[in-house]
C-alpha positions in Angstrom: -15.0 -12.4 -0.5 -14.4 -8.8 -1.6 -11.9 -6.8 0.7 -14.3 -3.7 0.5 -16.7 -5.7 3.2 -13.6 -5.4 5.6 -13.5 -1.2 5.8 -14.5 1.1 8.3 -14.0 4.6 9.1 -11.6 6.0 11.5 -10.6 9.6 12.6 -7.0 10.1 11.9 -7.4 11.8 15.5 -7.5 8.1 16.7 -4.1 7.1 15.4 -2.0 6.8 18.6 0.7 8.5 17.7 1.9 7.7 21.3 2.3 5.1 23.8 0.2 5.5 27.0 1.9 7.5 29.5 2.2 4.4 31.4 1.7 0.7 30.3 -0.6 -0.7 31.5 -3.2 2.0 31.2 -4.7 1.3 27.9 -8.5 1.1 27.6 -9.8 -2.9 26.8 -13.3 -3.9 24.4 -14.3 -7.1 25.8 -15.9 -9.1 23.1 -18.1 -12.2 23.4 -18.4 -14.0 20.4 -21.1 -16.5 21.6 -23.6 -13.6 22.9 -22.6 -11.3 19.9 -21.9 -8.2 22.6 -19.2 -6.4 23.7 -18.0 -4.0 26.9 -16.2 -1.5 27.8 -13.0 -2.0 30.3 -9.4 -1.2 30.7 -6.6 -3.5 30.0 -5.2 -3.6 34.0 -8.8 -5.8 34.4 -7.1 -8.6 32.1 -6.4 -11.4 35.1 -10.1 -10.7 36.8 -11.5 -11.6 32.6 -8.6 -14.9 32.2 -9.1 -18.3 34.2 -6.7 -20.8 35.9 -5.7 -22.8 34.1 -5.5 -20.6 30.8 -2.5 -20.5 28.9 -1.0 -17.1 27.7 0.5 -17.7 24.4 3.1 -14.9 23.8 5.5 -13.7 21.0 8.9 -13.2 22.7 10.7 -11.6 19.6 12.4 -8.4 20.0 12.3 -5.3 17.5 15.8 -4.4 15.9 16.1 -0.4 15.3 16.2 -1.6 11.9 15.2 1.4 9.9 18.7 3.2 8.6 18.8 7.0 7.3 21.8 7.8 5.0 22.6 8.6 1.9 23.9 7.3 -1.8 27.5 6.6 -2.4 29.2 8.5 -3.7 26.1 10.9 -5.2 24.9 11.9 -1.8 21.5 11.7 -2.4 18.9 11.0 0.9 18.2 7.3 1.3 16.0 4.7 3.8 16.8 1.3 4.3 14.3 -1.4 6.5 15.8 -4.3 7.1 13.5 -6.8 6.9 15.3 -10.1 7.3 18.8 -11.5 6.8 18.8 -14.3 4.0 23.0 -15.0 4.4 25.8 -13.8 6.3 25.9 -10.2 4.5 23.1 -10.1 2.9 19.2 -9.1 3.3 16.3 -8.7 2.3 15.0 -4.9 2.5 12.9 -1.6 1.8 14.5 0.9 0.2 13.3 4.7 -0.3 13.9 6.1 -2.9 13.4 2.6 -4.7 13.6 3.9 -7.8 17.4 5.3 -7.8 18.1 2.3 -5.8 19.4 -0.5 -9.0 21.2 -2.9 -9.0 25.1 -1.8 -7.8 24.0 1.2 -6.5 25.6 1.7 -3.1 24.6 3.8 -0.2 26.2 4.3 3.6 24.4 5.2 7.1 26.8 6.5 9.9 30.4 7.6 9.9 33.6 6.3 11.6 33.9 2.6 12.8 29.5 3.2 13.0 29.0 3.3 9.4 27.9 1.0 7.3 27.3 0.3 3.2 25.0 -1.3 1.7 25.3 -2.5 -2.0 21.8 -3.2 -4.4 22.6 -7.2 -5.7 19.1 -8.0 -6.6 15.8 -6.3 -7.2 12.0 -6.7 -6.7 8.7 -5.2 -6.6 7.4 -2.1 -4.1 10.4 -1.0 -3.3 12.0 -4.3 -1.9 15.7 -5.3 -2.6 18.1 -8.3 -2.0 21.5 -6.0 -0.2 24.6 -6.6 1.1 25.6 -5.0 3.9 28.9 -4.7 5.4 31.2 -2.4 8.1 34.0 -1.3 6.5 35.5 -1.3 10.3 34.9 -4.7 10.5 32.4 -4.4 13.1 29.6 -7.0 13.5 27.0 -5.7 11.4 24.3 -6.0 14.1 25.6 -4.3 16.6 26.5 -1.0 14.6 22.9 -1.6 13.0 22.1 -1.1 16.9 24.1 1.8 17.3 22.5 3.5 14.9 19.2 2.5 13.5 16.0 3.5 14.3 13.0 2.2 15.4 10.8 1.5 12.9 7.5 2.8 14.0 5.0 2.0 11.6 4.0 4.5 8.9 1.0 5.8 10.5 2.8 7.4 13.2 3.6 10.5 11.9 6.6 11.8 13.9 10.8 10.8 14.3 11.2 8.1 16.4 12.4 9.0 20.0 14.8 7.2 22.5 11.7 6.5 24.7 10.2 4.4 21.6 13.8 1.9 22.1 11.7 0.8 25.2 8.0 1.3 24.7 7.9 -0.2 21.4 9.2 -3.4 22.8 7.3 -6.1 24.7 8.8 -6.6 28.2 9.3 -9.8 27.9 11.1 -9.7 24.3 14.3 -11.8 24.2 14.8 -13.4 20.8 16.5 -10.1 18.1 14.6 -10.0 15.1 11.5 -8.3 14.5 10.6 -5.2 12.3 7.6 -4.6 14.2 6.1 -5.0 17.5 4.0 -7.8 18.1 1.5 -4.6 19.8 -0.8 -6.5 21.6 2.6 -7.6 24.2 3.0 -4.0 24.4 0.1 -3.7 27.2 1.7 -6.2 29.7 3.7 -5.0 32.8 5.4 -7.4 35.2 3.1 -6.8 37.9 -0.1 -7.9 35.0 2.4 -10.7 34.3 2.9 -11.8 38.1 -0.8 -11.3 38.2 -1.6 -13.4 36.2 0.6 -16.2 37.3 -0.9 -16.4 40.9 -4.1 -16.5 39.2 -3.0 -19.7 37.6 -2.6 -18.7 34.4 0.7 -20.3 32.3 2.1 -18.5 29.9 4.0 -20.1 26.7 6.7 -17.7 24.6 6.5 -18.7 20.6 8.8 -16.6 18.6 7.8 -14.9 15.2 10.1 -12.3 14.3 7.6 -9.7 12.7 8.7 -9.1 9.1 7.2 -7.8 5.6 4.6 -10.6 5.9 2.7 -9.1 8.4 2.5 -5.5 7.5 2.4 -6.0 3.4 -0.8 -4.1 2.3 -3.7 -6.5 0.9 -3.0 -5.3 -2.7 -6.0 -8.0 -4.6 -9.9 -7.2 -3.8 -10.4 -11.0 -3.7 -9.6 -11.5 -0.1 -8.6 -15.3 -1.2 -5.9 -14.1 -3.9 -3.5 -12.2 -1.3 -0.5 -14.1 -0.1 2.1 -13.7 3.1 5.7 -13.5 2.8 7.2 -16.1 4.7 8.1 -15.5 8.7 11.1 -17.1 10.8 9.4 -18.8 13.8 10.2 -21.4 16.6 8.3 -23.0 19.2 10.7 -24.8 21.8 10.1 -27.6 23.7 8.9 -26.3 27.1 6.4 -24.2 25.5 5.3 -26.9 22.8 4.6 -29.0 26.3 2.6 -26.3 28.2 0.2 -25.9 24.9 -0.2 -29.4 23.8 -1.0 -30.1 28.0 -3.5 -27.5 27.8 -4.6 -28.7 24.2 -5.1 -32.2 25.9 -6.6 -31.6 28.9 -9.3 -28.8 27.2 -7.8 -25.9 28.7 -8.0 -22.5 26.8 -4.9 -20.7 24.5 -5.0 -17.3 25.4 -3.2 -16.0 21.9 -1.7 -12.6 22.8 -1.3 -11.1 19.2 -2.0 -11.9 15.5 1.6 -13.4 15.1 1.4 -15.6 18.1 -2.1 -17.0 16.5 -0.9 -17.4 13.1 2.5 -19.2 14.9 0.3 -21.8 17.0 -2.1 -22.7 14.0 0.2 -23.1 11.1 2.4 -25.5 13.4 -1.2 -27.1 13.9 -2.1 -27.0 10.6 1.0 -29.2 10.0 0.5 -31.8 13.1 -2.9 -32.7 12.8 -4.4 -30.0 15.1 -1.6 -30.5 17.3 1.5 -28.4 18.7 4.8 -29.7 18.7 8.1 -28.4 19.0 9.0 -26.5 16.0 11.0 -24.5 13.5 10.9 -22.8 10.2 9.1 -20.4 8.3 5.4 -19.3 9.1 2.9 -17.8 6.0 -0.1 -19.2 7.1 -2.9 -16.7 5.8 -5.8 -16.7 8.2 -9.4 -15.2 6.3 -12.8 -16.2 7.2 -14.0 -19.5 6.8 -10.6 -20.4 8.2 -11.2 -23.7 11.3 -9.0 -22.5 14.5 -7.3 -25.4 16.0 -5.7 -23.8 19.3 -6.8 -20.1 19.9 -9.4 -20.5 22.1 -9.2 -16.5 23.1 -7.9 -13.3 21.2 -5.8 -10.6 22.8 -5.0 -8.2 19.9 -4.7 -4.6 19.3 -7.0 -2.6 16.7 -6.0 -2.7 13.1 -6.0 -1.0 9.8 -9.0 -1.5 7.7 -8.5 -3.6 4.8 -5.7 -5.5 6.1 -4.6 -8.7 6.6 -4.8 -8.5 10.7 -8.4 -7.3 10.3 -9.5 -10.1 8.2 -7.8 -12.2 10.9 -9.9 -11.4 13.4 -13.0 -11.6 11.7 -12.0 -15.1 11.3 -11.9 -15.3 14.7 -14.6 -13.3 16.1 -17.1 -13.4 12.8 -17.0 -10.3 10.4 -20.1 -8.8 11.5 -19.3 -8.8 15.0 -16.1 -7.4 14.7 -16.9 -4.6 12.5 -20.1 -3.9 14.5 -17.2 -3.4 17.7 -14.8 -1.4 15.9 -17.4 1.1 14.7 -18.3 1.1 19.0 -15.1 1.6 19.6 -14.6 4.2 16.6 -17.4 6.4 18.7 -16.3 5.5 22.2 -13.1 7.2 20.9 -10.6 4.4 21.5 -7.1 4.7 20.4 -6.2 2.5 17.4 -3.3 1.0 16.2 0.2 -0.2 17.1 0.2 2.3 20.3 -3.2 2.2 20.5 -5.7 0.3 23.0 -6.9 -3.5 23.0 -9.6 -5.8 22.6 -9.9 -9.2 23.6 -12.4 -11.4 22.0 -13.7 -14.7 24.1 
């Protein structure tokens, strides 16, 4: 497969650039993968569209505000830093911008006072990506001056500073477990009164964990849709939630995936126990494509992404490719929001 059958255009006036004014409010494209059609809804419909007896597999992981603005020690030059994941005590892996007067030894600091922090260049790799250790010189716990002073790192297509508002609205509101770089959007839409909607509906919901990292938002960089590869993703799946899915998995009822990260959670864990989910731990790159065989996800719940990316070629795995680019380019003229802030679709 060539990644150019996986484009579509999109008017950079339907980037959200902002959350909805409330959650809750976003517009939903139902789509039916057995009929091949699709309809227009809104999001607040969801437990009218979901069945007892469904299970709503969710990502609980929380963003960290992990994006840090400073500058190089001692030259003073302007410098970003995204953490993307801690590999030991001190160190991390991370983005770096300017990459290229970022070497090995070079040393930068974000903050002042006992809220700074430095960061030291021990290893480096390709697109900008470097091993770092980072340290307070205060002796303050790294992750809590990180939360003093980071910022959220809204993805790249947003094209504005993030705000204080964006500490809450780019967070699910059930996110509990610290260590995402990016939402897991498609959580973004639920409020507790959706969730307590749901649940007197019947519907169970199960909280996975994959802490969002450079895996999920690394650009596609081959044409060959079979050469790309993920980087590797913490994840955990605990017992009580291993025992709602594998009930529903016995018993025929349907997994309700709420996301691309809570999908490729459930079937790499599958994809390791014979179709089955268990209780477990580890790191997830499971690279989902079409052709791919779905083992749990019996429904979709997932937000509109980029063309040519790996989440796109996702859910044409899911849905079929010429169904799901046949609904984007509807929901490209029906002028729906796309993207992390952007509105949903749920394929059935």
């Amino acid at each position: 497969m060539r990644l150019s059958e996986f484009d579509f255009d999109l008017p950079e006036a339907q980037i959200a650039q902002d959350p909805p004014a409330e959650r809750g409010t976003s517009r939903l494209l139902v789509v039916d993968r057995r009929a091949g059609t699709w309809r227009d809804t809104h999001i607040a419909e969801l437990p009218s569209l979901l069945d007892a007896g469904d299970v709503l597999a969710v990502n609980n992981s929380r963003v960290v505000p992990a994006r840090l603005l400073g500058h190089r020690d001692p030259s003073g030059g302007a410098v970003e830093c995204l953490l993307l994941r801690q590999i030991e005590a001190d160190t991390w892996d991370a983005l770096i911008h300017p990459g290229q007067k970022m070497k090995v030894g070079t040393r930068a600091r974000f903050g002042d006072g006992d809220s700074m922090l430095l960061v030291e260049v021990v290893a480096m790799h390709t697109f900008g990506r470097r091993t770092i250790r980072i340290w307070s010189p205060a002796g303050q716990p790294v992750s809590e001056v990180v939360d003093r002073i980071g910022h959220m790192p809204l993805p790249p297509y947003i094209h504005r500073d993030d705000r204080a508002a964006d500490r809450d609205r780019y967070q699910t509101v059930y996110a509990s477990r610290r260590g995402s770089v990016a939402a897991p959007t498609a959580g973004l839409h639920f409020t507790p009164e959706m969730l307590r909607a749901l649940e007197s509906k019947g519907v169970e919901r199960a909280e996975v964990t994959l802490h969002v990292g450079y895996g999920t938002f690394e650009p596609v960089r081959t044409e060959i849709v079979e050469e790309h590869r993920l980087h590797p993703e913490p994840f955990a799946i605990d017992d009580p939630a291993a025992a709602t899915l594998a009930s529903a998995q016995r018993e025929g009822r349907r997994v309700v995936c709420v996301g691309t990260t809570t999908t490729r959670t459930l079937e790499a864990v599958a994809a390791a126990h014979d179709g089955h989910v268990v209780a477990a731990s580890g790191e997830a790159s499971l690279y989902i494509y079409p052709g791919f065989r779905f083992r749990v996800t019996g429904a979709l719940l997932t937000n509109f992404h980029l063309p040519k990316s790996s989440l796109l070629l996702l859910v044409s795995a899911f849905a079929g490719t010429e169904l799901t680019l046949d609904a984007y380019r509807h929901a490209v003229a029906e002028g729906y929001r796309f993207y992390s802030y952007g509105d949903a679709m749920l394929v059935v």
